[in-house]
N, C-alpha and C positions, 0 to 999 in steps of 0.2 A: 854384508852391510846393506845390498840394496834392500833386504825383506827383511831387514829390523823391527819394522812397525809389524810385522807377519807373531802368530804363532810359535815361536821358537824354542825348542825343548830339545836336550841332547836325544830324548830316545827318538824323535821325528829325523834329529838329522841322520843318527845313525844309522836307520831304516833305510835311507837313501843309500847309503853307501855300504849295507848290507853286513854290517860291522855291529857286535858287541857295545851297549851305550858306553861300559865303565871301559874300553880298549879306546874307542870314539873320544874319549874323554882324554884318556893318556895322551894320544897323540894328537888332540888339537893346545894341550897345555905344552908339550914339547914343543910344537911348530911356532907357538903365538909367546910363550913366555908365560899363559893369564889362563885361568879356566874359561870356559864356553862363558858359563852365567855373566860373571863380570865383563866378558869382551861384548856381551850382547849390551848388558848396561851402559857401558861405557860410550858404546855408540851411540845409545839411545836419549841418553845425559848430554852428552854432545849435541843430536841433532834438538833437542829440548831449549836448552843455552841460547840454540839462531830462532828458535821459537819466541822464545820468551824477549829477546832484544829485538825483535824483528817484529811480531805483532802483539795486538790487545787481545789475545785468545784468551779464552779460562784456564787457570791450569789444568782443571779434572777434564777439558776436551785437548790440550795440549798432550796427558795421559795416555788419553783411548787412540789418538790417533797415533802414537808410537807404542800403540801395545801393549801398555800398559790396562788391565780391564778395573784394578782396585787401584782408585788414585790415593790413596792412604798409604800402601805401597810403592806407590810413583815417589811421594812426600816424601817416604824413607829413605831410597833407595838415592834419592838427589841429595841430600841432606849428609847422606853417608858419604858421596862422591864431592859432593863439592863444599860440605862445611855449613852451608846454607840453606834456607827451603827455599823452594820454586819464586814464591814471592818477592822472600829478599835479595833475591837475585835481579829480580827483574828490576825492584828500587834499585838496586845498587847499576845497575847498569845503564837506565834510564840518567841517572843522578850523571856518571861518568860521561854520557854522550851531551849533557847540558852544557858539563864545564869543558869539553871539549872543541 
């Protein structure tokens, strides 16, 4: 979780731990419930969310600074996760904290 924003590809982690990517892969979907990919998005879509209610960033610099390098990709991959693109997110949340 801390190096989300980092690089992150099953065969870099499994290098680390000197293991097989597709064995690396089994055993982090048995521990966690979720594959690697999705656990890294998830965090990353998460830490995006305190992004996006929390400052006036760009979305495509909100992206790069969570590692994302193709913000069309980022668009996707948020859009998949939470229903919504980066944007409509940020109206809708902006909107919520007014009538609050």
């Amino acid at each position: 979780e801390q190096h989300a924003d980092k690089l992150l590809t099953l065969e870099k982690i499994s290098s680390l731990f000197f293991l097989n990517p597709s064995y690396c892969s089994f055993l982090f979907k048995e521990k966690t419930g979720v594959n690697f990919v999705d656990y890294v998005n998830q965090i990353r879509i998460g830490k995006a969310k305190t992004l996006l209610r929390t400052t006036d960033e760009k979305v495509y610099r909100i992206a790069k600074t969570l590692g994302y390098d193709n913000p069309k990709y980022f668009f996707r991959v948020f859009k998949k996760v939470e229903g919504v693109t980066p944007e409509e997110y940020r109206l809708q949340a902006n909107q919520k904290d007014k009538q609050a």
